[in-house]
N, C-alpha and C positions, 0 to 999 in steps of 0.2 A: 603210794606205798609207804614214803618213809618221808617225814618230816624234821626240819630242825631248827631248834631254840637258840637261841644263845643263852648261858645261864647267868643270872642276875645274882647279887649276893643272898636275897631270900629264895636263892635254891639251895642255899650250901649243907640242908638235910639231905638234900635226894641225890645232891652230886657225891655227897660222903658215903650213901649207903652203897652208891653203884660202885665206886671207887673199891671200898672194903669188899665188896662182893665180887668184881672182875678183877683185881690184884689177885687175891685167894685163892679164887680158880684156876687164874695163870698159871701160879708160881707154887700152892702149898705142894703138890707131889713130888718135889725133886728140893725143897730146903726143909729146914729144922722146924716144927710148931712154934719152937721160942721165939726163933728168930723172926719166923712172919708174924706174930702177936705183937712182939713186941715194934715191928715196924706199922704195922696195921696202927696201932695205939700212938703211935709217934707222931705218923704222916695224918691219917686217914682219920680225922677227928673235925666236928664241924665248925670249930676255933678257925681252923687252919684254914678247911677248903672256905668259908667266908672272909679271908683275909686274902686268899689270894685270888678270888672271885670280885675283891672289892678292889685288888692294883691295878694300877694305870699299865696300860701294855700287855694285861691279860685278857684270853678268849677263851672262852670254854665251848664249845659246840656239843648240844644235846641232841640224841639220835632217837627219834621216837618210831616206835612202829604200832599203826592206830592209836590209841592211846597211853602206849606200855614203852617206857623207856628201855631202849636196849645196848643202847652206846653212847660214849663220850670222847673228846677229843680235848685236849687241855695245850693249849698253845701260847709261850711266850717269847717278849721282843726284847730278850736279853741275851747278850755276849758273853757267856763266860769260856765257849772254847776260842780257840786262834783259827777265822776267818779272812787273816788277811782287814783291809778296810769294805770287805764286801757286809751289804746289810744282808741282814736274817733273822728267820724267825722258827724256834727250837717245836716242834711240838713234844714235846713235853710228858705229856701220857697219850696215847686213843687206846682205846679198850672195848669190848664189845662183850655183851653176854655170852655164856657159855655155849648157849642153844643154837647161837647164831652166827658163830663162828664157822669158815668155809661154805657161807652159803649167800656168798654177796655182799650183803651188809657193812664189811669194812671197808669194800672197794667203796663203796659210799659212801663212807665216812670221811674216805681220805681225799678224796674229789672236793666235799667242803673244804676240808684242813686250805687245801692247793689253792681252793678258789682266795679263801680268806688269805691268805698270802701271797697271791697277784693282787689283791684287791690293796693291800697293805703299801707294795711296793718294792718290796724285798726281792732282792737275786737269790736267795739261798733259801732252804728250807733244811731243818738237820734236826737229827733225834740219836738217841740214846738207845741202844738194846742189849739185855742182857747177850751175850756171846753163848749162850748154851741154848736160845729159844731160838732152834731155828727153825720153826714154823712164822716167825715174825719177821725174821733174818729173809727169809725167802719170799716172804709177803712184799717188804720191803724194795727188792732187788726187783722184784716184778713192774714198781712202780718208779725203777731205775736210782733207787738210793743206792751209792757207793761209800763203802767205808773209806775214812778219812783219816781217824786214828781211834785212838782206845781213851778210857778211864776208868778207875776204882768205883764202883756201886758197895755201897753200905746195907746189907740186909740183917738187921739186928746187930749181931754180933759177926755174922760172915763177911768176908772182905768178897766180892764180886768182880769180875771184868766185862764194862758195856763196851759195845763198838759203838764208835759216833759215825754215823752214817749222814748223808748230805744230797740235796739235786738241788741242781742248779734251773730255776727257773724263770730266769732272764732280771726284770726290776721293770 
């Protein structure tokens, strides 16, 4: 039913179109057009996703269904909130097309995310969510992430609050 890549830096087209196209969907009904243009234009550019498709410590996991990409998972092995000395690894973005939302396909996505980070070695696994999406908030909780503390998200010009969410799954 559902297959998956890991993405190479000569995907950083297809990872950027999916990026700009399941952010957009996400988020454009509830912020400003400027704000998401001008964050689409900042983040979501294939500079970027090839550079960071090309660091050490990064995973990207590509979700295919038959031939048709429908999700991604963008996962890395950097600290920058207060974990204590415990190791971990952020997932970073997972996104899924619009169409295929609530209908399985992220419980699958996130099964990779968890495998790739037992496989890693990590105790911890932790992500970002905006505090207003809580259809992700509850996706989340289902899959036993607890929040841990909060931070400032940057959407264009809007100052935003993510909850840093975390499970603990052993090392």
């Amino acid at each position: 039913m559902y297959t998956f890549k890991l993405a190479l830096p000569s995907d950083a087209e297809i990872v950027c179109d999916i990026s700009r196209t399941t952010f957009y969907d996400t988020f454009h009904e509830q912020n400003k057009a400027e704000d998401m243009q001008l964050f689409l234009d900042t983040y979501f550019v294939v500079e970027n996703i090839r550079r960071e498709l090309s660091s050490e410590g990064n995973t990207c996991i590509l979700m295919y269904e038959s031939d048709q990409l429908i999700g991604y998972a963008n996962m890395r092995m950097r600290q920058h909130v207060s974990l204590g000395n415990r190791t971990a690894v952020e997932i970073g973005r997972i996104y899924m097309i619009k169409d295929k939302i609530g209908r399985g396909a992220g419980n699958e996505l996130m099964k990779q995310c968890l495998l790739k980070a037992k496989e890693s070695g990590v105790e911890i696994v932790w992500l970002g969510v905006w505090d207003k999406n809580e259809r992700a908030i509850s996706f989340y909780k289902k899959w036993d992430f607890e929040k841990f503390s909060e931070h400032v998200f940057i959407l264009g010009h809007d100052v935003q609050n993510d909850w840093l969410m975390k499970k603990e799954i052993g090392g």
